[in-house]
SEFITOR-891182 format. One record per residue (C-alpha): residue number from 0; z, x, y; residue in three letters. Coordinates in steps of 0.2 Angstrom, whole numbers, plus 5000, padded with zeros to 4 digits. Each point is the difference from the previous one (the first is absolute). Example, Ala and Ser with C-alpha at 12.3 -4.5 7.8 and 13.67 -1.06 7.14 Angstrom:
! residues 2
@gumi: 0&z: 5039&x: 5062&y: 4978&kefi: ALA
@gumi: 1&z: 4997&x: 5006&y: 5017&kefi: SER
! end
This chain:
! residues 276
@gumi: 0&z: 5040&x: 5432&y: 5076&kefi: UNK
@gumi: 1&z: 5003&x: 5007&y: 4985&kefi: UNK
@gumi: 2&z: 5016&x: 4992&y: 4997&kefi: UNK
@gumi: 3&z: 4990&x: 4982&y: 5004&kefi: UNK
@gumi: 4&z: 4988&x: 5004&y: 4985&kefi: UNK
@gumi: 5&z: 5013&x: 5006&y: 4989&kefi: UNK
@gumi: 6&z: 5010&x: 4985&y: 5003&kefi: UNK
@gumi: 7&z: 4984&x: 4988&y: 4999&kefi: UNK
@gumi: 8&z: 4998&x: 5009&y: 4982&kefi: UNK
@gumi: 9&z: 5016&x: 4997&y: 4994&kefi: UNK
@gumi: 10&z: 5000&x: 4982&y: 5005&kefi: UNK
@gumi: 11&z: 4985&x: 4998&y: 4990&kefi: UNK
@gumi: 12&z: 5007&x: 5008&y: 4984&kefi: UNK
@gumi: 13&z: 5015&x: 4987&y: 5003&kefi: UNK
@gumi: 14&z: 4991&x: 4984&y: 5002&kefi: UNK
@gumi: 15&z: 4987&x: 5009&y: 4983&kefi: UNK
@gumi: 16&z: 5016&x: 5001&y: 4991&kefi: UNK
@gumi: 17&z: 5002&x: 4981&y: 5000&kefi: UNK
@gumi: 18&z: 4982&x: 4993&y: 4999&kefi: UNK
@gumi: 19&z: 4983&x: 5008&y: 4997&kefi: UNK
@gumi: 20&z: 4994&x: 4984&y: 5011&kefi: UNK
@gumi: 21&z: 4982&x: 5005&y: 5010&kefi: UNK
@gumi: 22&z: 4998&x: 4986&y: 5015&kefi: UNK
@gumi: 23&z: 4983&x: 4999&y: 5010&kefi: UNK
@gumi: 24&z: 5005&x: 4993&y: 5014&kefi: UNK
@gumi: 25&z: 5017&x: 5000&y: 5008&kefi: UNK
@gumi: 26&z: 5007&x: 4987&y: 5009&kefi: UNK
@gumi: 27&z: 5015&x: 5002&y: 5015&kefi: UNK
@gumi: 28&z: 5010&x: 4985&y: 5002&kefi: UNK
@gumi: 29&z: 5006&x: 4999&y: 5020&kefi: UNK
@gumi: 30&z: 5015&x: 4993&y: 5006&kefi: UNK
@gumi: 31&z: 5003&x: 4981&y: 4992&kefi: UNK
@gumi: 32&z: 4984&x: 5002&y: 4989&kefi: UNK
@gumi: 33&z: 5008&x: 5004&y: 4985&kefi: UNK
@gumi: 34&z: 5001&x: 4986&y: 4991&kefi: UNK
@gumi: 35&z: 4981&x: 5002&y: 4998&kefi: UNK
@gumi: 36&z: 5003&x: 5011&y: 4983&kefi: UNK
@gumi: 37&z: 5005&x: 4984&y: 4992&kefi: UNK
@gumi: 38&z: 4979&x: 5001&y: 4997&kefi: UNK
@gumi: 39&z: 5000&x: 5016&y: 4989&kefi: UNK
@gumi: 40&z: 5001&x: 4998&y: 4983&kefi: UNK
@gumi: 41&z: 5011&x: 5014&y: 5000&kefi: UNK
@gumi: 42&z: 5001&x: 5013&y: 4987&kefi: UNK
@gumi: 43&z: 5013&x: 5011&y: 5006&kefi: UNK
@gumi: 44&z: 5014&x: 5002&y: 5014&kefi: UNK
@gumi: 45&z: 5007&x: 5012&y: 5008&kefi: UNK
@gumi: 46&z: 5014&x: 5004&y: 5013&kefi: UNK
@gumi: 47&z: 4998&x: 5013&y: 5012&kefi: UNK
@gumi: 48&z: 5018&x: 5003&y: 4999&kefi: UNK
@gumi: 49&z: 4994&x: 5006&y: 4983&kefi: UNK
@gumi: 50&z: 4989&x: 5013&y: 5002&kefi: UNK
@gumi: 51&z: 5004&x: 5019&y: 5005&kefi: UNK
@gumi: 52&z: 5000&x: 5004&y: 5020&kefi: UNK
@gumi: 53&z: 4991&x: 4982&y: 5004&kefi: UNK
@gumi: 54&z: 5004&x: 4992&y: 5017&kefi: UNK
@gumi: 55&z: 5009&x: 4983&y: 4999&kefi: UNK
@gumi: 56&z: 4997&x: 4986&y: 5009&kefi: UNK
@gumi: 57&z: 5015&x: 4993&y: 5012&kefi: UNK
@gumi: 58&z: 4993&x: 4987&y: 5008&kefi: UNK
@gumi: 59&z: 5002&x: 4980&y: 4998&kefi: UNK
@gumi: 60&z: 4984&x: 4992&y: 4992&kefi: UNK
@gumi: 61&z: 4995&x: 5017&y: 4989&kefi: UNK
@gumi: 62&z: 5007&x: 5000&y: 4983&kefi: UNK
@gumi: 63&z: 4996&x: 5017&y: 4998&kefi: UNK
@gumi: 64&z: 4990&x: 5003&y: 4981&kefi: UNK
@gumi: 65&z: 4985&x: 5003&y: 4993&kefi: UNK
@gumi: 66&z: 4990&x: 4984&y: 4993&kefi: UNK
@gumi: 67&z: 4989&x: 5007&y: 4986&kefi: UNK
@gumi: 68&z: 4986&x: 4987&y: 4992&kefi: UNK
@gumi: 69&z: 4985&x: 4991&y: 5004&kefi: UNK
@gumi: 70&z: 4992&x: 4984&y: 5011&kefi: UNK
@gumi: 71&z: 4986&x: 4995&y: 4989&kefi: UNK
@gumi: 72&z: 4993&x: 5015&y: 4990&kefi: UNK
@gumi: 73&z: 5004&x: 5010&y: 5015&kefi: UNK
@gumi: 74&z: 5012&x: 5014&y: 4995&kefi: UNK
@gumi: 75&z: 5010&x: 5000&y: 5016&kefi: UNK
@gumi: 76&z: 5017&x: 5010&y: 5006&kefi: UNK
@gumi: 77&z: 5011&x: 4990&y: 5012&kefi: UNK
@gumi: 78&z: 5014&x: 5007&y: 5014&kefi: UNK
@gumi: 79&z: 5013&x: 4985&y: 5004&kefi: UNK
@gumi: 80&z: 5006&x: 5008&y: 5014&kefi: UNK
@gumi: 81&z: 4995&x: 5015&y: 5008&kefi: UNK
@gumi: 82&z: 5008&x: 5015&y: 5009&kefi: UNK
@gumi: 83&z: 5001&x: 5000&y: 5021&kefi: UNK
@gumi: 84&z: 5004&x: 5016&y: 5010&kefi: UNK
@gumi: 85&z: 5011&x: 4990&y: 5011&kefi: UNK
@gumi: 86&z: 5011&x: 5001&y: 4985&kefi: UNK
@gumi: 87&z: 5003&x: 5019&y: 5004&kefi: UNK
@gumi: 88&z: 4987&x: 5007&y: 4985&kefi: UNK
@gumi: 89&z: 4988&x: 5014&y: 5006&kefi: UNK
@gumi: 90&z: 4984&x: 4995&y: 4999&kefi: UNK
@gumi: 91&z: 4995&x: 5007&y: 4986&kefi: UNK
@gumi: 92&z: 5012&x: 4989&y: 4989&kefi: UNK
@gumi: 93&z: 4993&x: 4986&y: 5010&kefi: UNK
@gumi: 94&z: 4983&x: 5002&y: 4992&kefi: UNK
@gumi: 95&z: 5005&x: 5008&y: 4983&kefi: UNK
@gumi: 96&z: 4999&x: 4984&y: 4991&kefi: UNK
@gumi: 97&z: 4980&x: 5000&y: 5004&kefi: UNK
@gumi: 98&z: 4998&x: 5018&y: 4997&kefi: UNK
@gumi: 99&z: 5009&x: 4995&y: 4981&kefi: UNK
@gumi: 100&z: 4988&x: 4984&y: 4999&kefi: UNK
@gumi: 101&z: 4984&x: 5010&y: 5003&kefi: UNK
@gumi: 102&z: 5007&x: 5014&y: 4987&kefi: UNK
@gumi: 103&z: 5004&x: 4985&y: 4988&kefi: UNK
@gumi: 104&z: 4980&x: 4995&y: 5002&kefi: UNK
@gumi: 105&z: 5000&x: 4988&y: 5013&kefi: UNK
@gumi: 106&z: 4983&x: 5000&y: 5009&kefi: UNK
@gumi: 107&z: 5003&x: 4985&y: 5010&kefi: UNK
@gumi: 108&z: 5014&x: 4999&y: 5011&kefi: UNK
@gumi: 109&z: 5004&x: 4981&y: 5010&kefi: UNK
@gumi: 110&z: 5012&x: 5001&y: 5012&kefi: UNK
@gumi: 111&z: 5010&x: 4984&y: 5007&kefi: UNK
@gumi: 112&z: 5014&x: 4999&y: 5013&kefi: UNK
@gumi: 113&z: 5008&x: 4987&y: 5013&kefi: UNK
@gumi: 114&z: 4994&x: 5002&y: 5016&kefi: UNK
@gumi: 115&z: 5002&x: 4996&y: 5019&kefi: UNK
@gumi: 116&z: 4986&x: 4992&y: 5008&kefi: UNK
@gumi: 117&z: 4993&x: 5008&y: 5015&kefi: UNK
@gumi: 118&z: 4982&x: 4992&y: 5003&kefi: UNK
@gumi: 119&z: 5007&x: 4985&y: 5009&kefi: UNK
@gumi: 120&z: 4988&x: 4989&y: 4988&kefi: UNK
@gumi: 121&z: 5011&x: 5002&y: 4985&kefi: UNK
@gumi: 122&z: 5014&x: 4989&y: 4992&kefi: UNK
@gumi: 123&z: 5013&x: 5002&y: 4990&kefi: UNK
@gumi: 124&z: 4998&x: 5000&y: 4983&kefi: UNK
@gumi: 125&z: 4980&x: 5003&y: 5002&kefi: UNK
@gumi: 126&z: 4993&x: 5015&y: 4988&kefi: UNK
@gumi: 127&z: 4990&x: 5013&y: 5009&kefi: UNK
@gumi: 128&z: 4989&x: 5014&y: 4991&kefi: UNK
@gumi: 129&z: 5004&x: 5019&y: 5007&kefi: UNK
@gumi: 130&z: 4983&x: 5006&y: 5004&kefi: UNK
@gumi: 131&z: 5009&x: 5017&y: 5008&kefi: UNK
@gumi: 132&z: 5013&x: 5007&y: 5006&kefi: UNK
@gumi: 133&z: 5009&x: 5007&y: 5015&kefi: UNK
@gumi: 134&z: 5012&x: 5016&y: 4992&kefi: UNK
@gumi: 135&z: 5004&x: 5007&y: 5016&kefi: UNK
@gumi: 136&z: 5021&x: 4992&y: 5001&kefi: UNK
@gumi: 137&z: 5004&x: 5007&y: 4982&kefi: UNK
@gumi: 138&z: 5000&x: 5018&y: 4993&kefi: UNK
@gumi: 139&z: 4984&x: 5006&y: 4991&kefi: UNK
@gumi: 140&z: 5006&x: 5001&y: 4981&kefi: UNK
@gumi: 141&z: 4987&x: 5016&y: 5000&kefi: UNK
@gumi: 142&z: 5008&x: 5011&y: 5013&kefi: UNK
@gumi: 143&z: 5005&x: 5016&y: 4992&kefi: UNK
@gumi: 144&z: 4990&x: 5011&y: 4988&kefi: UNK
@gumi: 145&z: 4987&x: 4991&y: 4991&kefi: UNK
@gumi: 146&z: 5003&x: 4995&y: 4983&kefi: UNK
@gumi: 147&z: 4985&x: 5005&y: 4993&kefi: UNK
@gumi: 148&z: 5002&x: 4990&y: 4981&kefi: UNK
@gumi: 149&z: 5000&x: 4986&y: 5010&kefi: UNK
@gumi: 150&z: 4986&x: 4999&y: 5012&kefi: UNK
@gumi: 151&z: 4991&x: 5009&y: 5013&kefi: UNK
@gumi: 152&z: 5009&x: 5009&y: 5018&kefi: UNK
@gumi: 153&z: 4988&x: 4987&y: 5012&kefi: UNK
@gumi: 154&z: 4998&x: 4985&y: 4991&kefi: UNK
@gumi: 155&z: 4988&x: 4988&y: 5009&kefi: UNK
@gumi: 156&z: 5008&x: 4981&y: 5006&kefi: UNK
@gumi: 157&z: 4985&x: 4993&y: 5006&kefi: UNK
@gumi: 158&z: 5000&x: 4989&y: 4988&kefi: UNK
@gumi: 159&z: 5018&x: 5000&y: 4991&kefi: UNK
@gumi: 160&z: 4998&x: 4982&y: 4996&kefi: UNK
@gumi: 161&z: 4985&x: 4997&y: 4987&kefi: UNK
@gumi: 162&z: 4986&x: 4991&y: 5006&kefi: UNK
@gumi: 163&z: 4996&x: 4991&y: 4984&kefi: UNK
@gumi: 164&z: 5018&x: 4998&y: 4996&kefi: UNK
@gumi: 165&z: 5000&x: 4990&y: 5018&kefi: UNK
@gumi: 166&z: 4984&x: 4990&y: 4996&kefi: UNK
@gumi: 167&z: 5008&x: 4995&y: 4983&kefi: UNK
@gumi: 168&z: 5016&x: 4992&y: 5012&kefi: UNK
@gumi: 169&z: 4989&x: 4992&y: 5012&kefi: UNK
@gumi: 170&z: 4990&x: 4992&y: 4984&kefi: UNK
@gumi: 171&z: 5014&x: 4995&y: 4991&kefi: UNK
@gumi: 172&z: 5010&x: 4992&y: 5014&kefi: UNK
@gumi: 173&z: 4984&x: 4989&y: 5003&kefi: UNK
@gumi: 174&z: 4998&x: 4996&y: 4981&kefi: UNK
@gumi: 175&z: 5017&x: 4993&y: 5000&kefi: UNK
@gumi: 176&z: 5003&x: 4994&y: 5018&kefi: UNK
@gumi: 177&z: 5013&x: 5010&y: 5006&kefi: UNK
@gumi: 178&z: 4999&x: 5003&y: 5020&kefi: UNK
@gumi: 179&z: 5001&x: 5019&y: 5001&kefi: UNK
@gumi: 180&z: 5000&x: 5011&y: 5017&kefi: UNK
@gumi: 181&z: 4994&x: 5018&y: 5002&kefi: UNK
@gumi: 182&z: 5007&x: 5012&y: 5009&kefi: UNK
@gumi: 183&z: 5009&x: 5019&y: 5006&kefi: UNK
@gumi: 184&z: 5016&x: 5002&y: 4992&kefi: UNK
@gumi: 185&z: 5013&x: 5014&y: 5009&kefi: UNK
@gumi: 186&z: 5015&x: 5007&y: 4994&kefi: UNK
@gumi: 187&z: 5017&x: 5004&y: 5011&kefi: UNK
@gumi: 188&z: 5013&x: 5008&y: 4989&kefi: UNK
@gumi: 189&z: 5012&x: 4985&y: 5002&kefi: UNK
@gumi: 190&z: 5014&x: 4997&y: 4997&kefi: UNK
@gumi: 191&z: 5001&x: 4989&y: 5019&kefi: UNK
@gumi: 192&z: 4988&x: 4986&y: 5003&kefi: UNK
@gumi: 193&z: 4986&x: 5006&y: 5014&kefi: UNK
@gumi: 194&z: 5004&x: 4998&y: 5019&kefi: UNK
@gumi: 195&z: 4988&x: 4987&y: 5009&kefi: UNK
@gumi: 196&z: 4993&x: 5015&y: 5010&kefi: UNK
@gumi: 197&z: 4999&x: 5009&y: 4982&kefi: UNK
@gumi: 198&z: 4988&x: 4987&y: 4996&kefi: UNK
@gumi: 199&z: 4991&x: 4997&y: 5015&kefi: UNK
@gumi: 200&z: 4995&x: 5019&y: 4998&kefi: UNK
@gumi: 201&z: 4995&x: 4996&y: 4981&kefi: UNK
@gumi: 202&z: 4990&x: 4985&y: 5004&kefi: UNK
@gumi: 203&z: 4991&x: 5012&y: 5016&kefi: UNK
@gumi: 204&z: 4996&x: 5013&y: 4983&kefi: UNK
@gumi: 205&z: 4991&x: 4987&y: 4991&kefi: UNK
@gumi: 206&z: 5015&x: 4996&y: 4988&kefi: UNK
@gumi: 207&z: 5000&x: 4981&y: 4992&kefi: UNK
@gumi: 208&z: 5016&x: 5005&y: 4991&kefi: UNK
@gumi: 209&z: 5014&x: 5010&y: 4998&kefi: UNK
@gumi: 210&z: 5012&x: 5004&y: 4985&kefi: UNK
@gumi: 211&z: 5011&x: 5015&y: 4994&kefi: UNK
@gumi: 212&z: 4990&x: 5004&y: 4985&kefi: UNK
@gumi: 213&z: 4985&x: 5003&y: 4993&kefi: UNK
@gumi: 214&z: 4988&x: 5013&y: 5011&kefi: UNK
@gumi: 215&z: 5010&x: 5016&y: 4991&kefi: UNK
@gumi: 216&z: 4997&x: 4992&y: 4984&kefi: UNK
@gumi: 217&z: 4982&x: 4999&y: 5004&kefi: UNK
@gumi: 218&z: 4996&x: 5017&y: 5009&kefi: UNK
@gumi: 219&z: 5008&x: 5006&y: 4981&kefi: UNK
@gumi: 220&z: 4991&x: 4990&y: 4989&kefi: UNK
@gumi: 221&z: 4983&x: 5004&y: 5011&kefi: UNK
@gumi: 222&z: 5005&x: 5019&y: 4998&kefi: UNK
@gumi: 223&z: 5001&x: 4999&y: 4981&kefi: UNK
@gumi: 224&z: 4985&x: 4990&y: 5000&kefi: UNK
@gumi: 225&z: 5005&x: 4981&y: 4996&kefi: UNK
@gumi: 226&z: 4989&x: 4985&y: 5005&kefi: UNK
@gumi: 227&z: 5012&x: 4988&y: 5011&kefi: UNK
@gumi: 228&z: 5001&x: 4982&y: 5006&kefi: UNK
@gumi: 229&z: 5015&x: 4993&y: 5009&kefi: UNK
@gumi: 230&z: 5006&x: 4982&y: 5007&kefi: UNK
@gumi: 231&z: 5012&x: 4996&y: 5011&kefi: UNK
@gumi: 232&z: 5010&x: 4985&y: 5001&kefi: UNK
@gumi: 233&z: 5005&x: 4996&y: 5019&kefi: UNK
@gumi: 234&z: 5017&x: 4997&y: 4998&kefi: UNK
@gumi: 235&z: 5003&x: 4997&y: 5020&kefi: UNK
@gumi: 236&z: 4993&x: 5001&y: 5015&kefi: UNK
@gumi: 237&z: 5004&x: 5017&y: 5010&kefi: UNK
@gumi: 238&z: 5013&x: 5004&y: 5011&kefi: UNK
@gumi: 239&z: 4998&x: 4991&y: 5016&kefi: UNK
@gumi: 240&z: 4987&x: 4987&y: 4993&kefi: UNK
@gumi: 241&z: 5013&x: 4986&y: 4998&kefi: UNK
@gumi: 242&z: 5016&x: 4995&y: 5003&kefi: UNK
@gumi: 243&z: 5007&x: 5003&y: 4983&kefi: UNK
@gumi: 244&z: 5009&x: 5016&y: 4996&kefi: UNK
@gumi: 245&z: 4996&x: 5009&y: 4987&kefi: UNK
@gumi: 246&z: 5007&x: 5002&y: 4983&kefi: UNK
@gumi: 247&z: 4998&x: 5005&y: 4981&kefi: UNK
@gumi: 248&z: 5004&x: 4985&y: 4996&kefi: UNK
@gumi: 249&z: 4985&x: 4992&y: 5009&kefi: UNK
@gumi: 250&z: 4990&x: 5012&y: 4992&kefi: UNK
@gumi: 251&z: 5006&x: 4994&y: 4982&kefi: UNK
@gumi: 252&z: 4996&x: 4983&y: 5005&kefi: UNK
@gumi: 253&z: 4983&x: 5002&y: 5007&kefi: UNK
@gumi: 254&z: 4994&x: 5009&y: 4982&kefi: UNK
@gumi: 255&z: 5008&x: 4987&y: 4991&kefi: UNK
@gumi: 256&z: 4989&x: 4988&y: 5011&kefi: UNK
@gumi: 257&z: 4983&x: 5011&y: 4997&kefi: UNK
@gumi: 258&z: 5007&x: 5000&y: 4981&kefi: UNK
@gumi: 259&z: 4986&x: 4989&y: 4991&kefi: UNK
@gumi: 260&z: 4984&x: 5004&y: 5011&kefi: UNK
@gumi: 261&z: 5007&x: 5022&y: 4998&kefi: UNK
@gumi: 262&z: 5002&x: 4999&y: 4981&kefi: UNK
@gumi: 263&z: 4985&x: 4991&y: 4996&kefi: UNK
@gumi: 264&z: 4990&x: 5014&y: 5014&kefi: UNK
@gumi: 265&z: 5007&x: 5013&y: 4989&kefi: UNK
@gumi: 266&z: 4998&x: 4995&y: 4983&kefi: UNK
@gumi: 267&z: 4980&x: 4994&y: 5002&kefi: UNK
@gumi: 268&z: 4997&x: 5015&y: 5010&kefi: UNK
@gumi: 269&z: 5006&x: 5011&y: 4985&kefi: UNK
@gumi: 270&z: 4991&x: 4992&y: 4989&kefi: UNK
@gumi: 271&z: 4985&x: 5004&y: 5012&kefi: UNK
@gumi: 272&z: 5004&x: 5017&y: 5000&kefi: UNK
@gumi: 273&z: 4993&x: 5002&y: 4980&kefi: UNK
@gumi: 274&z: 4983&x: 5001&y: 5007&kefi: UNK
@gumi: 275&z: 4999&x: 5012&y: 5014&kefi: UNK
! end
């Protein structure tokens, strides 16, 4: 793991070279959700393609740079786009654009993907908080020798997503009238859709949605020692839950849909965050 470290370093001496920018919180925009950085006053931009060793984004939807400025007086870094593993990165370049944000000074980490809907009480296009996570379809980004600048060899999940972080969401989505769900989040590496009897099984585990990001990128910020939140927007209803097949471009479509009520969640909820 000491390659993953060096690399993480050199990384950080790149995107150091082009701004000396120090974010709070850091924000993930999911598939079809970045267009919410049209919020940031922005500061500075930046490629991944740009900087030393970092993983770029393939996929359609993630545009793949750095968003560097601030929602309100909240000094905040945003990813448009993120890395999957289905994409054929190891894991550890999957989740080395958190590890740089929290060596960057990112306390707060809010996480956003699309998502299937498993809990057979969801819609398309509602927004659903993560209250945990199921990691048990994706590879753990810790295996291996521990990285011990980073955090510590056992780190506790019994409360990866931040309590008070959660009870800012709730409040907030009440404030301003946004209907918001709450729920298990898994991740399957992807890149196929779920079989129905893929999900079946989920829904059995206590899954209310499904996605192929996200849990890595939590078990790594949780290591290091980040506060997280995350929402998904269900995109679609599970395999085997309607008659429709599924497709990226429904996903695209469904975030377009939650659009309004998903910018507005995010940008009063940062706000919030200036007091806890």
């Amino acid at each position: 793991m000491g390659e993953v470290y060096d690399k993480l370093t050199r990384c950080y001496e790149s995107v150091r070279k082009k701004t000396d920018f120090v974010p709070k919180t850091a924000i993930v925009l999911g598939s079809g959700l970045g267009d919410y950085a049209e919020n940031i006053r922005v500061i500075h931009e930046i490629s991944y393609s740009e900087l030393e060793e970092f993983p770029v984004s393939t996929v359609p939807g993630h545009a793949g740079k750095f968003i560097f400025g601030f929602i309100d007086d909240i000094p905040v870094a945003c990813m448009k786009g993120r890395v999957h593993y289905y994409e054929g990165y190891p894991v550890s370049d999957v989740v080395l654009p958190i590890r740089l944000l929290k060596l960057m000074g990112a306390e707060i980490l809010f996480l956003t993907n699309a998502a299937g809907g498993v809990n057979t009480s969801f819609h398309a296009g509602d927004l659903m908080m993560i209250k945990d996570h199921i990691s048990a379809f994706a590879p753990n980004p810790l295996i291996g020798p521990n990285i011990e600048e980073l955090g510590p060899r056992f780190p506790d999940m019994s409360a990866v997503y931040d309590k008070k972080l959660q009870e800012l969401l709730v409040r907030t989505a009440k404030e301003n009238h946004i209907f918001l769900q709450e729920g298990v989040y898994a991740q399957m590496t992807g890149p196929s859709y779920e079989s129905p009897a893929e999900i079946r099984m989920l829904r059995g585990l206590g899954c209310d949605a499904v996605g192929m990001s996200t849990v890595v990128e939590a078990i790594a910020a949780g290591h290091m020692g980040m506060r997280i939140c995350g929402v998904s927007c269900i995109s679609n209803l599970a395999a085997g839950m309607s008659a429709n097949p599924l497709s990226h471009r429904e996903v695209q479509e469904a975030a377009d849909m939650a659009a309004p009520n998903f910018k507005k969640l995010v940008t009063e909820t940062v706000k919030g965050m200036a007091g806890i």
